[in-house]
C-alpha positions as CSV (number, residue, x, y, z in Angstrom):
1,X,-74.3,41.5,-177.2
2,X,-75.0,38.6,-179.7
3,X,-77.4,39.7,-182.1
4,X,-80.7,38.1,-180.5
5,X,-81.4,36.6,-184.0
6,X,-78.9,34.0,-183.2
7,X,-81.0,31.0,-182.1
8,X,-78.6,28.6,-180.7
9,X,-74.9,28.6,-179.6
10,X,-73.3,27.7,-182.6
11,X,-73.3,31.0,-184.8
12,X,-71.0,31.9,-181.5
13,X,-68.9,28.3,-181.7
14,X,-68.6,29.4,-185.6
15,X,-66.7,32.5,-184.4
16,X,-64.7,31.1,-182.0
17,X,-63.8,28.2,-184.1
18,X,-62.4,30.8,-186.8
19,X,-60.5,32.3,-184.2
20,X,-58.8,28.9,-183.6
21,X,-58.1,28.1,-186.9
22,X,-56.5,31.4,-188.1
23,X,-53.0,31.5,-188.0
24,X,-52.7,34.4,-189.8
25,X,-54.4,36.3,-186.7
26,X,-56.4,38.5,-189.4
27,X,-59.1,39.4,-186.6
28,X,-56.3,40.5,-184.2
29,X,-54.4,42.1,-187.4
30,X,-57.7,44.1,-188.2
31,X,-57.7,45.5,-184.4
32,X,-54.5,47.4,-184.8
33,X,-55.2,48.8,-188.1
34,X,-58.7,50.1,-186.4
35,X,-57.3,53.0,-184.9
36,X,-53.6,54.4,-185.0
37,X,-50.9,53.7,-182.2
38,X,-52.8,50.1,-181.0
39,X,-50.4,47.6,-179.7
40,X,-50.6,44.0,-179.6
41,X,-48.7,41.8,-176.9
42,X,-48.4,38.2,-177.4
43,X,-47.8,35.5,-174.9
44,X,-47.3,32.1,-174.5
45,X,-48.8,29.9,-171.7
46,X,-49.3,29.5,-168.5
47,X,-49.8,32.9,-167.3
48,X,-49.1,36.6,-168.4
49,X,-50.6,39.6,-166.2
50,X,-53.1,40.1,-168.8
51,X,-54.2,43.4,-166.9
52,X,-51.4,45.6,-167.2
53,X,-50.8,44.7,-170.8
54,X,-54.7,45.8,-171.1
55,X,-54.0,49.1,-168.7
56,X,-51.2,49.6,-171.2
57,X,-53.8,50.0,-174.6
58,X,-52.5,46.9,-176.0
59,X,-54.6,43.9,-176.5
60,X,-52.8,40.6,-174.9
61,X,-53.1,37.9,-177.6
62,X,-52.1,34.0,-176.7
63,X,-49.6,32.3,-178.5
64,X,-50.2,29.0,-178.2
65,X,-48.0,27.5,-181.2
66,X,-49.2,26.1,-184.4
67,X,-51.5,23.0,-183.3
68,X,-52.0,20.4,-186.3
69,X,-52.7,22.6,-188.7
70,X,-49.3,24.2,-189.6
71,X,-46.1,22.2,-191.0
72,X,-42.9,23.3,-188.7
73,X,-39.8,23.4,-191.5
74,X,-37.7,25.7,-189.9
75,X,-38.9,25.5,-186.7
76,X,-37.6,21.7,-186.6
77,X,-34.1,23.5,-187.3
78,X,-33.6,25.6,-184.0
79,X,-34.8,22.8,-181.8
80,X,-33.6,19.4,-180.4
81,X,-36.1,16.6,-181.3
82,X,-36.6,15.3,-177.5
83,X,-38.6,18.7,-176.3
84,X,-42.1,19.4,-176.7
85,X,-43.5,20.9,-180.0
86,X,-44.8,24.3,-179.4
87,X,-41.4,26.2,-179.7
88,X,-40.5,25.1,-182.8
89,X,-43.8,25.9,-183.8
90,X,-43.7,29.2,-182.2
91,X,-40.4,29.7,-184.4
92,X,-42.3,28.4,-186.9
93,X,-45.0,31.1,-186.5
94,X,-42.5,33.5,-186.1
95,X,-40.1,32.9,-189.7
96,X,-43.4,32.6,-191.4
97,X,-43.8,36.5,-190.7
98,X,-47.3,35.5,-189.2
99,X,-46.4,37.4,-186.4
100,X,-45.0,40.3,-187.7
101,X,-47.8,42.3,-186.4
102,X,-47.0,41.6,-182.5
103,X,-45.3,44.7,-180.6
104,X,-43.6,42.1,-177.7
105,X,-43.7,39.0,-176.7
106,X,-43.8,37.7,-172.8
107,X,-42.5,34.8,-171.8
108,X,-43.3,33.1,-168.5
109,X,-41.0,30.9,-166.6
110,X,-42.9,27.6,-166.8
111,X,-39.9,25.3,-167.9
112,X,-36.5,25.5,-169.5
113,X,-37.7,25.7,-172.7
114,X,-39.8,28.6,-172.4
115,X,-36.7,30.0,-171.1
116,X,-34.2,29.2,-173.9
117,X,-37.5,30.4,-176.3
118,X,-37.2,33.5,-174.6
119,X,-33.4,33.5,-175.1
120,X,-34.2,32.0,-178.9
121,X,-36.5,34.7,-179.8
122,X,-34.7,37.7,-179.0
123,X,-31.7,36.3,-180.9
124,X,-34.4,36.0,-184.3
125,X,-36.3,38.4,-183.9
126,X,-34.7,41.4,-182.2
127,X,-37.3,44.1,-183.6
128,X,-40.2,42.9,-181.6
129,X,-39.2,43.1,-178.0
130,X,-39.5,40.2,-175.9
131,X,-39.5,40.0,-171.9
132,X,-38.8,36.4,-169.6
133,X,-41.6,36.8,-167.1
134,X,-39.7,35.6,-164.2
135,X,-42.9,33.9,-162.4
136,X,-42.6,33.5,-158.6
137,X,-41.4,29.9,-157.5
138,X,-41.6,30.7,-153.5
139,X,-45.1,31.4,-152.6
140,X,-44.6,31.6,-149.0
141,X,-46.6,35.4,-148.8
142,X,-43.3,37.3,-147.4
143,X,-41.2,35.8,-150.3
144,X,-43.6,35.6,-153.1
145,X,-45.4,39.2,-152.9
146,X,-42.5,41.7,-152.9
147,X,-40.5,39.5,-155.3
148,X,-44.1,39.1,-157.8
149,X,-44.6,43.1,-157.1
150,X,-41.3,44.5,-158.2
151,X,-41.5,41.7,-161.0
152,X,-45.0,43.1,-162.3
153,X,-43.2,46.8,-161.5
154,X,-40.7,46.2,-164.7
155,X,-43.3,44.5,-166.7
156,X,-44.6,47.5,-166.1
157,X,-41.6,49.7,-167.1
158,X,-41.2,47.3,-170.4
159,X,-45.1,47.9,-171.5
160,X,-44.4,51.8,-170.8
161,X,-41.6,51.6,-173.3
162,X,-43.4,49.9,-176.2
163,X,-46.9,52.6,-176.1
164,X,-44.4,55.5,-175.3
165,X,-46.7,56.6,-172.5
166,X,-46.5,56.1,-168.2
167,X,-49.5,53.2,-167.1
168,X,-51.7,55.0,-164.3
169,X,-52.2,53.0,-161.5
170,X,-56.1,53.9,-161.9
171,X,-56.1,52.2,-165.4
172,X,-54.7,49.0,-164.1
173,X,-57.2,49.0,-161.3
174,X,-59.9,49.4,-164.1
175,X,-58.9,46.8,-166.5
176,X,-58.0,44.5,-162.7
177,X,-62.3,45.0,-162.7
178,X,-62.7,43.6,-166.5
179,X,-60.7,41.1,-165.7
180,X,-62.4,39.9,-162.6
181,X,-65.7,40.2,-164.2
182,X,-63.9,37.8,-167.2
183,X,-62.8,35.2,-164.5
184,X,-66.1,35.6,-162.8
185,X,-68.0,34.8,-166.1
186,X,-65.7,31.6,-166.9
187,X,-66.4,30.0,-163.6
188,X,-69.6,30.1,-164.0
189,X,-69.1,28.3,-167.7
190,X,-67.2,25.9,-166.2
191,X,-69.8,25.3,-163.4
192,X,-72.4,24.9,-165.8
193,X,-70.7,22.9,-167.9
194,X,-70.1,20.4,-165.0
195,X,-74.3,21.2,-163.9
196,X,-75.1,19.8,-167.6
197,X,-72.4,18.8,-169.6
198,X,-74.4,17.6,-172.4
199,X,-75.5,21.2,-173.2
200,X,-72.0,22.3,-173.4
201,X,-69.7,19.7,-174.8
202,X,-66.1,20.4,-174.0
203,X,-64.9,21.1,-177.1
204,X,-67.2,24.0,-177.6
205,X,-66.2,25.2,-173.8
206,X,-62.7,24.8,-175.1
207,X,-62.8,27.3,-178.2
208,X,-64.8,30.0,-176.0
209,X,-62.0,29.9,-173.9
210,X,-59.5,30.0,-176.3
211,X,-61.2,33.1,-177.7
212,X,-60.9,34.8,-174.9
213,X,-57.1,34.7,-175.2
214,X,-57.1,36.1,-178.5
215,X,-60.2,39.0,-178.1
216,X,-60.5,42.0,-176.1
217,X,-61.9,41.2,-172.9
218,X,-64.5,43.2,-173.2
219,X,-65.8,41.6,-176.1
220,X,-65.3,38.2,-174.7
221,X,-67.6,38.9,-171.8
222,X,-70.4,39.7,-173.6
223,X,-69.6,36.4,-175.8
224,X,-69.8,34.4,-172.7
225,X,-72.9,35.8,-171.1
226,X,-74.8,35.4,-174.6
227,X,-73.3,31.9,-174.7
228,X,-74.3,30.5,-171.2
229,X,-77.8,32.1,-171.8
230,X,-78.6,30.0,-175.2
231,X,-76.8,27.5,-174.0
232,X,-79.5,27.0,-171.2
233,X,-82.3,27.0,-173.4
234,X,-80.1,23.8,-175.3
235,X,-82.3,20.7,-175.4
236,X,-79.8,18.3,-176.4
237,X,-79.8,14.8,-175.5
238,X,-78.6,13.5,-172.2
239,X,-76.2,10.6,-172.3
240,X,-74.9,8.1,-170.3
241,X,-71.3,9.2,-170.3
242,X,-69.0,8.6,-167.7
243,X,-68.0,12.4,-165.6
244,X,-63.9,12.6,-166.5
245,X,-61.6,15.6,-164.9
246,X,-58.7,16.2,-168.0
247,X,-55.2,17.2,-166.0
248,X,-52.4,17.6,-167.8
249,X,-52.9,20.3,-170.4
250,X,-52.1,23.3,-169.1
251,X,-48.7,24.2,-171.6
252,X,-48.9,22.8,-175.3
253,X,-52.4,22.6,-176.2
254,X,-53.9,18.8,-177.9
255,X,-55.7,19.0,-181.4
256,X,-59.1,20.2,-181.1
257,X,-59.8,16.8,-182.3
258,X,-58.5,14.9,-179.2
259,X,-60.9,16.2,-177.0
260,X,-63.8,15.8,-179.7
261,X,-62.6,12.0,-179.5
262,X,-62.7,11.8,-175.6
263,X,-66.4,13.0,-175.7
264,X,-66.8,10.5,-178.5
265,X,-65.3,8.1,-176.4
266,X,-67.9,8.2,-174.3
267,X,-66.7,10.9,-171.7
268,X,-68.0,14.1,-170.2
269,X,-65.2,16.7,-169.6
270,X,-66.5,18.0,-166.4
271,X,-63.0,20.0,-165.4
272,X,-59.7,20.7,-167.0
273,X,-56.7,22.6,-166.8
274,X,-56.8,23.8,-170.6
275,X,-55.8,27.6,-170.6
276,X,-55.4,28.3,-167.0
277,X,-54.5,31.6,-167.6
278,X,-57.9,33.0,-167.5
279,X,-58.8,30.8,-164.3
280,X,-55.4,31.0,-162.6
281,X,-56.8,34.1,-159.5
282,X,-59.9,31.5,-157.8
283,X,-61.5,35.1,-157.1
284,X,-61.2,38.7,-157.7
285,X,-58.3,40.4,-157.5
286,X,-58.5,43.4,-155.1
287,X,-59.3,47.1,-157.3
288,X,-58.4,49.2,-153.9
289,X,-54.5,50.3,-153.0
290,X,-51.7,49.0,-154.6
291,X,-53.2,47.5,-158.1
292,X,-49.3,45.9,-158.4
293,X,-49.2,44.3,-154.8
294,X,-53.0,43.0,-155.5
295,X,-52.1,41.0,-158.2
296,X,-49.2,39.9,-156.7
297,X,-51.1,38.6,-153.7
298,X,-53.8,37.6,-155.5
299,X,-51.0,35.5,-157.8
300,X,-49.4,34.3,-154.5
301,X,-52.8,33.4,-152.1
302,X,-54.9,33.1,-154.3
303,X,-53.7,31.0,-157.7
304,X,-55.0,27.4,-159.1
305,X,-53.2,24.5,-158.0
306,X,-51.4,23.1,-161.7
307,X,-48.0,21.2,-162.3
308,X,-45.9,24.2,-162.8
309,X,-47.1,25.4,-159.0
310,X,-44.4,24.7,-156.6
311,X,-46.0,22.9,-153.8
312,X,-43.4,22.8,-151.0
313,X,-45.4,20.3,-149.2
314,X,-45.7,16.9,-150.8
315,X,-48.5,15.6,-148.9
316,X,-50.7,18.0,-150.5
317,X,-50.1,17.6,-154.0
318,X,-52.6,15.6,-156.0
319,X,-54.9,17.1,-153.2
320,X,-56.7,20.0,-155.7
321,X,-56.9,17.1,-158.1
322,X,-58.8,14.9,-155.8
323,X,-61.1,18.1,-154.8
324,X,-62.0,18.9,-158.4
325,X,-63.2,15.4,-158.9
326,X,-65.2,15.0,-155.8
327,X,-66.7,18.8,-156.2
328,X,-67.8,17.9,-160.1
329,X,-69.3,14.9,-159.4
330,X,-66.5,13.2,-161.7
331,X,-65.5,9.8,-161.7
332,X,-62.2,9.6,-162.7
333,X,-59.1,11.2,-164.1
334,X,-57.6,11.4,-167.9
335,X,-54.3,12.8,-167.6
336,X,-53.4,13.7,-171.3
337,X,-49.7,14.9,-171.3
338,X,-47.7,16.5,-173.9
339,X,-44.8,14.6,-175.4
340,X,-41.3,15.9,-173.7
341,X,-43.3,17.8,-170.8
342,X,-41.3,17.8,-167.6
343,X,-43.5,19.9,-165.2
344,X,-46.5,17.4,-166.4
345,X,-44.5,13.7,-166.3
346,X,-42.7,14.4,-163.5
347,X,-45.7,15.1,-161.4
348,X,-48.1,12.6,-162.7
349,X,-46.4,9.9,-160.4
350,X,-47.8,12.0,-157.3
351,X,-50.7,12.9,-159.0
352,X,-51.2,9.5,-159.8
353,X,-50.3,8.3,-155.8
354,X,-52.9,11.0,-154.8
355,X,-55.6,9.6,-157.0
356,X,-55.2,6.2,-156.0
357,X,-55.3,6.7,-152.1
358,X,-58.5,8.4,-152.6
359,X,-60.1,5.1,-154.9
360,X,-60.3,7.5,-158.4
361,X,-59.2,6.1,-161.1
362,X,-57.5,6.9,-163.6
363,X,-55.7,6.1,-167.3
364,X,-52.8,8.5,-169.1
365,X,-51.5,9.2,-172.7
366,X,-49.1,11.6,-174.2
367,X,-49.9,13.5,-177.2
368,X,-48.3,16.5,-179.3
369,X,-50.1,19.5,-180.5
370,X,-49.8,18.1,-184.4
371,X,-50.9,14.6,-183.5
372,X,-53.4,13.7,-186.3
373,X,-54.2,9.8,-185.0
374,X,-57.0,9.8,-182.7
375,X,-58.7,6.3,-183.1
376,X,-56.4,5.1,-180.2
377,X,-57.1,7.8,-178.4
378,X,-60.7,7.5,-178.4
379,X,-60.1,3.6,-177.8
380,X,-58.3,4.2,-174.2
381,X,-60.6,6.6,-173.4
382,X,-63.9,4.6,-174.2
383,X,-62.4,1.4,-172.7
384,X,-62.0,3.8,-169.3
385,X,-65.2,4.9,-169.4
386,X,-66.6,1.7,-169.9
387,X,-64.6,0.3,-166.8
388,X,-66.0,2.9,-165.1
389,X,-69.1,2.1,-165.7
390,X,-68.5,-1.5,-164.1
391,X,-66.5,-0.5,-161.1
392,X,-69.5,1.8,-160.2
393,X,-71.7,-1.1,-160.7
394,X,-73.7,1.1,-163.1
């Protein structure tokens, strides 16, 4: 726990805001050397099965490109200039030997060009071993569970490889609990967060979570617990900000500094879709039988609605969009899209249709993670939350 010295959140904020800025990864560095044999598996986003690369002894680190802090030379090389940024900033990262410490990489199947980064890294790197997580498309339960299961059964098989040992099934079931309790613990700070958003601005929310991607879960639970209980104690000042949901965020993560401005702006960030992967199972994920099959289902049944989610019926999409307003008390939508993001443009339009039939408004922009102009930014979204304001009759 957080030494009880610590009198508000941000000696915690501090940490996590090192974390952020390090792209060196010296913390996660300093966990290998600790004790002989570690591992450390990265991945990029949405989603990596976080709990067997735990089972497996290795910590699972995030790999979430170079934001605006880190100047893509070669990167720019390998890639066309009409994708998103983050793989040539993962190549970046990558040619810069800042992750020469990793032990494998996982890549899911969110879009083409995680694929051909997959393909891309392999062909660069072919001492750290790298792995296309081939994510389930079907999630009709008969389809989507064996096909997920015998997925998550070579994951398995590749992890076994890299720590030169078999993965009991009873280890995965324990670090299954972990993770639940981590889940468990970031609902909650997102529920508070929409209870009192002034107490916990998003961009603080925003670095705890992305700690969590980058610490052992263990230690990340405890940060959360001791963050949600100073952050209670908060008195900071209440504000008459218009209650936004952020969609559209889920891959290639904005500057720290875009969100800052949206709160600037005027906004609350009461919901997001910022780093699903630690919100991706709504609930816990089964610890009894088959610890492969319960992720699987869990995966399958059980999974956050986001742009990458194949949803076979089009009258429903937009619908978990329309929930999370109502349920968070927001009034209105910011969808913030990466530049060059198919999953994200192509279903803003539906989004977009679902918003409107249920009078919730809404505004958009596109952004890339090095963007360093945020004044129009900040205009947009304080001209939306104005018009809120007046379409309320507030």
């Amino acid at each position: 726990m957080l030494d009880l010295a610590t009198p508000t959140t941000a000696h915690i904020i501090e940490r996590c805001e090192a974390l952020f800025s390090d792209l060196h990864f010296e913390a996660q560095r300093a966990w290998k050397a600790a004790k002989p044999g570690r591992k450390v598996i990265g991945f990029l986003p949405y989603y990596a099965p976080r709990e067997l690369v735990h089972a497996a002894g290795c910590l699972p680190i995030a790999i979430l490109g170079g934001g605006d802090q880190l100047e893509v030379i070669h990167g720019d090389a390998y890639y066309q200039s009409y994708i998103c940024r983050i793989p040539r900033s993962t190549i970046e990262l990558g040619v810069s030997a800042r992750l020469d410490f990793v032990d494998g990489m996982l890549f899911p199947s969110i879009c083409d060009v995680i694929r051909n980064l997959s393909g891309m890294w392999k062909l660069m790197f072919p001492q750290t071993p790298a792995r296309y997580l081939d994510l389930p498309q079907n999630f009709s339960p008969d389809i989507g569970v064996p096909f997920y299961a015998q997925e998550l059964k070579e994951l398995r098989e590749f992890l076994e490889h890299i720590v030169g040992r078999p993965i009991a099934d009873d280890d995965i079931r324990a670090s299954i609990a972990l993770f639940n309790e981590n889940r468990r613990l970031v609902r909650e700070v997102y529920q508070l967060r929409a209870d009192m958003p002034w107490n916990l601005p998003a961009s603080e929310v925003y670095l705890l979570m992305r700690a969590g991607l980058l610490l052992p879960v263990e230690e990340h639970n405890a940060m959360l617990v001791d963050y949600m209980r100073l952050a209670r104690q908060s008195d900071r000042p209440m504000k008459d900000n218009s209650r936004i949901v952020l969609s559209g965020v889920f891959c290639e993560q904005p500057p720290l500094n875009l969100i800052k401005s949206i709160e600037l702006a005027g906004c609350y960030i009461v919901d997001d879709d910022f780093l699903v992967v630690n919100r991706w199972e709504k609930s816990e994920v089964a610890t009894q039988g088959d610890p492969l099959e319960n992720l699987s289902r869990a995966y399958i049944n059980d999974s956050k609605s986001i742009a990458p989610k194949y949803e076979p019926n089009v009258a429903l999409k937009g619908k978990y969009l329309v929930d999370s307003v109502r349920e968070n008390g927001a009034e209105g939508v910011i969808f913030a899209m990466p530049s060059f993001c198919d999953p994200a443009l192509l279903d803003r339009p539906m989004l977009q249709a679902a918003l409107k039939a249920a009078n919730i408004p809404y505004i958009g922009f596109k952004y890339a993670e090095n963007t360093g102009q945020m004044q129009p930014v900040r205009e947009q979204a304080g001209t939306f939350a104005d018009s809120i304001k007046l379409w309320s009759g507030q």
